[in-house]
C-alpha positions as CSV (number, residue, x, y, z in Angstrom):
1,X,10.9,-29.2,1.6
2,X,12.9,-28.0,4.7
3,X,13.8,-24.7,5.0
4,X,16.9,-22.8,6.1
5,X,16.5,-19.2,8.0
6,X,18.9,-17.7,5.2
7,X,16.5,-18.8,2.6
8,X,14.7,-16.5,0.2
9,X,10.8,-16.0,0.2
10,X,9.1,-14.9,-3.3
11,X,5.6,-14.1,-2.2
12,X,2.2,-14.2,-4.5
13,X,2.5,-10.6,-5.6
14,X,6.4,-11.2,-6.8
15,X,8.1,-9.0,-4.0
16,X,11.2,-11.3,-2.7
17,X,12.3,-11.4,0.8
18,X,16.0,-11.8,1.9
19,X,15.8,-14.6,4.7
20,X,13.2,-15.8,6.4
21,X,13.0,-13.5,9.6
22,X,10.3,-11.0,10.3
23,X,9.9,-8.7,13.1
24,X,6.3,-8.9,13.9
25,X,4.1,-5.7,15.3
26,X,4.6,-4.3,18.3
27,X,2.7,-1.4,18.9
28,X,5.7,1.9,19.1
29,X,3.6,4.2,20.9
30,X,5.2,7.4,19.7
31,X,2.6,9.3,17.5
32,X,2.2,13.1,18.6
33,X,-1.4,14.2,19.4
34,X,-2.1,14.3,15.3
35,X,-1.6,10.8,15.0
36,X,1.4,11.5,13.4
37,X,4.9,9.3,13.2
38,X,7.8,11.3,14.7
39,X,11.7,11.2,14.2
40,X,11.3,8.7,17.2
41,X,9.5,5.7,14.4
42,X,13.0,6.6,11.6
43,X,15.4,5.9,14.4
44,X,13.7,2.8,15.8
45,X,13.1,1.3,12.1
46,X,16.6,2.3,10.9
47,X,18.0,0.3,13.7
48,X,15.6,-2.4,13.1
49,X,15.9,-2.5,9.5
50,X,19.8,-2.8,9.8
51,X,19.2,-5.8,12.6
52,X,19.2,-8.4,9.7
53,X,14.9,-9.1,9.4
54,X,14.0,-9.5,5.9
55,X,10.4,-8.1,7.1
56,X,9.6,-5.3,9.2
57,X,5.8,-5.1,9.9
58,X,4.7,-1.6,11.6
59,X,2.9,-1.3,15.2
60,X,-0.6,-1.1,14.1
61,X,-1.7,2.4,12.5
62,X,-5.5,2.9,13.0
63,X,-7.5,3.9,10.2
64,X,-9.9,5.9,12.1
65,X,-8.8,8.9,14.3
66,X,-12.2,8.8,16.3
67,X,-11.2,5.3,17.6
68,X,-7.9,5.4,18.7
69,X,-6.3,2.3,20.5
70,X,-4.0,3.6,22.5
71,X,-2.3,6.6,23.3
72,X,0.5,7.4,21.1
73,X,-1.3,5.7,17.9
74,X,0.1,6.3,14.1
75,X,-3.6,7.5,12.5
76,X,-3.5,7.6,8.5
77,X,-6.9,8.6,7.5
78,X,-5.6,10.2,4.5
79,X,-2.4,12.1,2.9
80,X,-1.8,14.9,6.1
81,X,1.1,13.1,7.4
82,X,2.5,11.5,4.0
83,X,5.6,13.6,4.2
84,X,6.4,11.6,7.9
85,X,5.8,8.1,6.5
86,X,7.5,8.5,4.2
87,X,10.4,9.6,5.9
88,X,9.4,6.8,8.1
89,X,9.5,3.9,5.2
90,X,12.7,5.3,4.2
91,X,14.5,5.0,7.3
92,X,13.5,0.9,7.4
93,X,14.5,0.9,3.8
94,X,18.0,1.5,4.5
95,X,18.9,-2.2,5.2
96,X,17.6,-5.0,3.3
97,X,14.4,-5.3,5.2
98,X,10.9,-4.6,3.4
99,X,8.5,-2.1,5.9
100,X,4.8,-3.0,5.7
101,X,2.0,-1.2,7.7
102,X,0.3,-2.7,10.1
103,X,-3.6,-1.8,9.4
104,X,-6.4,-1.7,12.1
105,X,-9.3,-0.7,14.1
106,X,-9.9,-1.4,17.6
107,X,-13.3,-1.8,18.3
108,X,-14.7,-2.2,21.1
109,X,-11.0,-3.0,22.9
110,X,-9.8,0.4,23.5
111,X,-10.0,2.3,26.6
112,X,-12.2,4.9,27.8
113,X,-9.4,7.6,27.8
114,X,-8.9,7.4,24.1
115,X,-12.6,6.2,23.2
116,X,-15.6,7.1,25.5
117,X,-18.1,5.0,22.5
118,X,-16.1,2.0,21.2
119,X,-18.0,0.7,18.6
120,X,-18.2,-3.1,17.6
121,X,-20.1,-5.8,15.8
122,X,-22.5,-5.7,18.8
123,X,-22.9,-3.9,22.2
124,X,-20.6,-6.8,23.9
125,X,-18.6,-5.4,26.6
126,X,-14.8,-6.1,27.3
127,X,-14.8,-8.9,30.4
128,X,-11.8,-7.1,32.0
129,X,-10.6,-4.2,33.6
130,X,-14.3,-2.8,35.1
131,X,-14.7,1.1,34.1
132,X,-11.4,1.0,31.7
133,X,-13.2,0.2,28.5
134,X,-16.7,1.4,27.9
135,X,-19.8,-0.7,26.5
136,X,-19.1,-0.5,22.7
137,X,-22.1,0.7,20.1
138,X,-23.4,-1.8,17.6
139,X,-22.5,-0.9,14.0
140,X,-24.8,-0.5,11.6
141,X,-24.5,-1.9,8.1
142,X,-23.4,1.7,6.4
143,X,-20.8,2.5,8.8
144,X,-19.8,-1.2,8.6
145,X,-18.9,-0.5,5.0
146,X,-17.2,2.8,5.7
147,X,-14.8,1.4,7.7
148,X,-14.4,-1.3,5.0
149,X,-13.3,1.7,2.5
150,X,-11.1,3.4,5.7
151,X,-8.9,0.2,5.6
152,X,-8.7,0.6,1.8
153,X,-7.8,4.5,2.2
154,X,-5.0,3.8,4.6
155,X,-3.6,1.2,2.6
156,X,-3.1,3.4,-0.4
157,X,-1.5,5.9,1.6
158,X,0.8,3.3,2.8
159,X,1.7,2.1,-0.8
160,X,2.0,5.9,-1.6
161,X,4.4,6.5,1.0
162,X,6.6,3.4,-0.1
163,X,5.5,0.8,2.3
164,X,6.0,-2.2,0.5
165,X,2.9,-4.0,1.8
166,X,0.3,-3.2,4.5
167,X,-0.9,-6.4,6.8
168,X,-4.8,-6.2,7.8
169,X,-4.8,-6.9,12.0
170,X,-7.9,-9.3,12.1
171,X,-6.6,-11.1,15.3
172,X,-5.8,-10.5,19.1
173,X,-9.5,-9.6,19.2
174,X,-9.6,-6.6,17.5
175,X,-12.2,-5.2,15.5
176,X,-11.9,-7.5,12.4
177,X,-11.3,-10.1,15.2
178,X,-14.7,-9.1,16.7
179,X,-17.0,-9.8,13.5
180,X,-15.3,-13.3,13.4
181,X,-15.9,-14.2,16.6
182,X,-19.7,-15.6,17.5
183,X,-19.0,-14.6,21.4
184,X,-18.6,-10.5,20.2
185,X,-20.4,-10.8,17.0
186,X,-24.3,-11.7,17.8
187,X,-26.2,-10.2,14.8
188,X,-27.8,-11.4,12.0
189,X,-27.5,-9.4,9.3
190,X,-25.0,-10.0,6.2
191,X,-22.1,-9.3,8.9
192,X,-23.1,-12.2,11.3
193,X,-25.3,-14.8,12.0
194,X,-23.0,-17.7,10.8
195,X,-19.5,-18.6,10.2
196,X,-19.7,-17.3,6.5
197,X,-21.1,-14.1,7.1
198,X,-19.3,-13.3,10.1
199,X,-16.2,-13.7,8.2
200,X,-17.6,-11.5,5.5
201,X,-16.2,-8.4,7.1
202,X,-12.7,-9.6,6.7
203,X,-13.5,-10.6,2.8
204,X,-14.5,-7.3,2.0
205,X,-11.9,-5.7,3.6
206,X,-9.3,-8.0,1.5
207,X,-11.1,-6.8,-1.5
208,X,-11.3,-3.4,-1.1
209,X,-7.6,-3.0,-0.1
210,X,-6.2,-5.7,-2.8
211,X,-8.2,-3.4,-5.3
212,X,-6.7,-0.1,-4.0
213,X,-3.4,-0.7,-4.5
214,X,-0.6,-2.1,-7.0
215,X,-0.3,-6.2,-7.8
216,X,3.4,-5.4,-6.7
217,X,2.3,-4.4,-3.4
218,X,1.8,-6.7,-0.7
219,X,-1.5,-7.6,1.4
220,X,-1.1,-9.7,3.9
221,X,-3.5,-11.4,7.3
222,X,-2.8,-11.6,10.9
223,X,-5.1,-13.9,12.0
224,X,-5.6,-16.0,15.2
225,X,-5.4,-19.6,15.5
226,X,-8.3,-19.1,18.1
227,X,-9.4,-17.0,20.8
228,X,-8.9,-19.9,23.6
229,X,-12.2,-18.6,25.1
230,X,-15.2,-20.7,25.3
231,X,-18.0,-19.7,22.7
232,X,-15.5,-17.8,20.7
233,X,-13.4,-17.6,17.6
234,X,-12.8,-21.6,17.4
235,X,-9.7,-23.5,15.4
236,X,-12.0,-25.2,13.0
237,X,-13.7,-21.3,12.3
238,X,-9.9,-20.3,11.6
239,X,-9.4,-23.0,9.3
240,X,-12.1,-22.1,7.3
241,X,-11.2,-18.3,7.1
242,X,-7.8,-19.3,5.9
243,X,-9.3,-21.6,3.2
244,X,-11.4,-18.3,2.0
245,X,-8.3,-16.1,2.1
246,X,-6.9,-18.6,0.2
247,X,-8.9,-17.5,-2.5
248,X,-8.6,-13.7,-1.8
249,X,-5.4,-12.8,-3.3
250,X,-3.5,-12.7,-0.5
251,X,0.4,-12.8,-0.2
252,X,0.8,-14.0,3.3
253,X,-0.8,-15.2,6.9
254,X,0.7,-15.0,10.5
255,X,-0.7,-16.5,12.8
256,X,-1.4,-15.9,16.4
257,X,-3.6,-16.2,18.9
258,X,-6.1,-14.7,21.7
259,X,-7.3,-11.6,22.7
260,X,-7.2,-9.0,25.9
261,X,-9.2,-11.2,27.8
262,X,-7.2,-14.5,27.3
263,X,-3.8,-13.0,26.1
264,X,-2.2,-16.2,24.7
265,X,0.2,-13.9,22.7
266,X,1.8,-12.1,26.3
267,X,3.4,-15.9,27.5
268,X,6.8,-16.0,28.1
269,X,8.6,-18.5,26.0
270,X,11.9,-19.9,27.6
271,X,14.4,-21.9,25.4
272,X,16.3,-23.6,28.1
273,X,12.8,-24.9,29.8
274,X,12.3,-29.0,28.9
275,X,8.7,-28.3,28.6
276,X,8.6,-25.9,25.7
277,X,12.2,-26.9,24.0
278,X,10.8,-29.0,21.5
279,X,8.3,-27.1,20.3
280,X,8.6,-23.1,21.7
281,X,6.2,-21.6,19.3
282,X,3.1,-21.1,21.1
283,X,0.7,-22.3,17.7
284,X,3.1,-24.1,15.9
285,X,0.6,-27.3,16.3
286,X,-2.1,-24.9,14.9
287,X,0.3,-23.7,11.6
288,X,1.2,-27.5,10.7
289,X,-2.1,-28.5,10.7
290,X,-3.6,-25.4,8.2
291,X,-1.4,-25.7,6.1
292,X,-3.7,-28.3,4.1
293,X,-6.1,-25.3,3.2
294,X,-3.6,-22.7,1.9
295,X,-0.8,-22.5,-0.2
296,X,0.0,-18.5,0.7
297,X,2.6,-18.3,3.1
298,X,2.3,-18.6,6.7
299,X,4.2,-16.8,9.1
300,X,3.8,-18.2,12.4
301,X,4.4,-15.7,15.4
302,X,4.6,-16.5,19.7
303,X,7.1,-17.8,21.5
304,X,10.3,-18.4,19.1
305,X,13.5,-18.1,20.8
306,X,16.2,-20.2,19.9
307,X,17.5,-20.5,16.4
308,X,16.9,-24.9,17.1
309,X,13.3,-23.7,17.2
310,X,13.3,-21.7,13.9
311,X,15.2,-24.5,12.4
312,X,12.3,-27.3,13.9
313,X,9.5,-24.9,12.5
314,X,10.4,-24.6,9.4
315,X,11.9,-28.3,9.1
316,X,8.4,-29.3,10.0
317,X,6.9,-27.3,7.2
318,X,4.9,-25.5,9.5
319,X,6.0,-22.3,8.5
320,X,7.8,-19.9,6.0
321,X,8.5,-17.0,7.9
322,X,9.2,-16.7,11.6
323,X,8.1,-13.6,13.4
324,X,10.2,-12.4,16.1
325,X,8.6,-9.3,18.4
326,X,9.9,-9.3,22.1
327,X,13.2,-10.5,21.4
328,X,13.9,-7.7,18.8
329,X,12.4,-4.9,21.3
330,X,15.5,-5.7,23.4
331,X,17.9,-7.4,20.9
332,X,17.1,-5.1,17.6
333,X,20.2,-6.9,15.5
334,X,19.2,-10.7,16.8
335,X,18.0,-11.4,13.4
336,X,21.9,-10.8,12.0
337,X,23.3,-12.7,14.8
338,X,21.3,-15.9,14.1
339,X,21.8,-15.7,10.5
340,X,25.6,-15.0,10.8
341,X,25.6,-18.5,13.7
342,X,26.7,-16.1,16.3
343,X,23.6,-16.7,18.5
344,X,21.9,-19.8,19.7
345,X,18.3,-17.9,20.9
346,X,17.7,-14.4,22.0
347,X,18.7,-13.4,25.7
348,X,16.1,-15.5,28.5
349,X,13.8,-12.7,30.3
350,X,12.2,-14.0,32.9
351,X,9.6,-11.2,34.4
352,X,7.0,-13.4,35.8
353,X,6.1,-12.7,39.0
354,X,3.4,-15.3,39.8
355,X,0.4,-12.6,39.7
356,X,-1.3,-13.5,36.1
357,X,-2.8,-9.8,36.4
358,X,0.0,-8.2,37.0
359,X,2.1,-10.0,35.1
360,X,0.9,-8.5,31.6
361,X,1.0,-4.9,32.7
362,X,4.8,-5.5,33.5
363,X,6.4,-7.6,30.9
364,X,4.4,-5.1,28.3
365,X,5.7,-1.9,29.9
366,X,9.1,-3.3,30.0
367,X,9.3,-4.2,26.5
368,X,7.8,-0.8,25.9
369,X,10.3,1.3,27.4
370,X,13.2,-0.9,25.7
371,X,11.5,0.4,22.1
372,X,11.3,3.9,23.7
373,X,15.1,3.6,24.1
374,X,16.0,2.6,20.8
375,X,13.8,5.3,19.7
376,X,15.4,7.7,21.3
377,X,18.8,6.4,19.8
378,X,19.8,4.5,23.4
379,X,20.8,1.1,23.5
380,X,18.5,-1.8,25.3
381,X,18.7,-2.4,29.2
382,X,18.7,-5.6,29.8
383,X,18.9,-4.8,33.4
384,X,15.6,-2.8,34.0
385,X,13.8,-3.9,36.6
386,X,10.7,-4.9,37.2
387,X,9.5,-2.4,39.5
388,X,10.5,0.5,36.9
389,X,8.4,-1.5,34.6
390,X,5.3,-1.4,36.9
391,X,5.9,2.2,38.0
392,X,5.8,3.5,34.3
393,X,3.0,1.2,33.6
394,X,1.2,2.9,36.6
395,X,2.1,6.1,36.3
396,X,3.9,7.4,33.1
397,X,0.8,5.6,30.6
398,X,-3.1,5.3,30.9
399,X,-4.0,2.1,32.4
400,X,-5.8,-0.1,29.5
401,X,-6.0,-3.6,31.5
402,X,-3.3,-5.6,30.1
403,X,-0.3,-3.1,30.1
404,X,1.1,-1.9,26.9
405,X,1.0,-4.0,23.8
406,X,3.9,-5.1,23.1
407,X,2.6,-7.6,20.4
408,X,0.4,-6.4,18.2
């Protein structure tokens, strides 16, 4: 049954959303050095959850202040900064818009400036950057099930602090991201070995959290198609995860794709281009074809633009929601525009520059500094430059290979 961006979605655990527009995680970099969310998070969220997105999910908030991703990291360990979130939550709640946190743990794929001993499924290091990220420590099987309990600490905080849901981060090669994949994830033990156990990290962690907190309260999966690099995280290994989650009690699955060291989710997406007009999302193909093993609702993120592609995606049945992150980091009230048929497609950025490794450490820093604008209660600049970008990438933020995250 087609779909119309204005429609309604009721989700597994009953919690309704307005339309069908979500703006997905970009990573806000604002914490102070506690780890704690600042007047900087209410502004940016109140202007996002008055820009017409029926879902806000959070840049992700690490559940484990010893491995931070990045500087300027939200860290909920436990209640010390429950009076902020919930400041924070409130401030999203004052449109129609429903704030969930994102959940994580880096793993091996966070820089030596915040984490001199990364730790990971096994001691595989980061293929990128040489010196930024340090050779991670293998896990062993009791702290694997302490951070399976961290996930379910921080998402009871969350729900305590009126989130409305929390979305577990088991893509972009990440730490859940890690244990699925056979290229970072070489042991044999109950966490690895073969497909099913090296999914078993994320099943527990879907457990524990969807036993920590109310049936009202919303758990969802990010989750990449693949990895696009060879020996890793594979489509037909995705499949099968959603088919489990299936199973799991889950209320809702974007997908996405790649990690730091194939960063599928940084392309540029250009509506007026021939090539990509038909189909703009980048795993749209991917989204149609799971949709066999699931009936939770997918939200399929990467490269939406114009409101012809929303309309094709969910048409096609390929999707329920459509995440939107780098178009609402310059255009925060998009989401209104394209319900209300004022806009076609967000505003075309084109900050390629023809260098593939330089290009990811400028479009992220650009899009960063937009959200530390609206943060600060400025409006966008459409105009910044490139050079800016690169300057404040270089100089204003520790280097971490790829440039700032701009999509979680």
């Amino acid at each position: 049954m087609p779909y119309d961006l204005s429609d309604p979605v009721t989700l597994p655990c009953g919690l309704v959303l307005a339309n069908r527009l979500a703006k997905a995680a970009m990573s806000e970099r604002l914490a102070d050095a506690a780890g704690s969310p600042v007047t900087g998070h209410e502004t940016l969220y109140r202007t996002w959850g008055q820009g017409g997105a029926a879902l806000l999910i959070s840049g992700h908030v690490i559940i484990d202040d010893r491995h931070r991703a990045e500087p300027g990291n939200v860290v909920v360990e436990d209640d010390r900064h429950l009076d902020a979130l919930r400041r924070w939550a409130d401030a999203a709640h004052d449109g129609e818009a429903h704030l969930w946190m994102q959940v994580n743990h880096p793993g091996r794929q966070a820089p030596r400036i915040v984490d001199r001993q990364p730790v990971a499924p096994s001691a595989v290091q980061l293929d990128l950057a040489p010196g930024v990220f340090a050779t991670p420590r293998a896990l062993d099987h009791e702290e694997v099930e302490e951070i399976i309990e961290r996930f379910a600490a921080t998402a009871l905080v969350a729900e305590r602090a009126g989130f409305r849901g929390v979305q577990i981060h088991a893509a972009h090669g990440y730490l859940i991201s890690q244990f699925l994949s056979p290229r970072t994830n070489q042991r044999d033990d109950a966490w690895g070995g073969d497909d099913e156990r090296r999914r078993a990290f994320l099943v527990a962690i879907v457990r524990s959290v969807r036993g920590a907190v109310g049936r009202n309260f919303a758990v969802g999966v990010k989750l990449n198609s693949a990895d696009f690099q060879r020996g890793g995280f594979s489509e037909e290994a995705s499949m099968a995860v959603v088919a489990t989650l299936d199973r799991e009690g889950v209320d809702l699955i974007e997908v996405s794709g790649g990690t730091y060291e194939a960063a599928a989710m940084f392309r540029e997406s250009h509506p007026g281009d021939p090539r990509t007009a038909a189909r703009e999302a980048f795993f749209i193909d991917y989204a149609a074809r799971v949709r066999r093993y699931t009936t939770v609702p997918i939200m399929l993120t990467g490269g939406f633009r114009s409101h012809a592609g929303m309309d094709g995606a969910l048409d096609d049945g390929a999707t329920d929601l459509i995440g939107l992150a780098r178009p609402l980091a310059l255009e925060p009230d998009l989401p209104a525009r394209l319900l209300r048929g004022d806009s076609a497609a967000a505003r075309e950025v084109r900050l390629r520059s023809g260098w593939k490794k330089l290009d990811a450490l400028v479009q992220g820093s650009w899009y960063q500094l937009q959200i530390a604008r609206l943060a600060a209660g400025k409006p966008t600049d459409p105009g910044l430059s490139r050079v800016r970008a690169l300057w404040h990438a270089a100089f204003q933020r520790p280097a971490s290979g790829r440039g700032t995250n701009a999509n979680d």
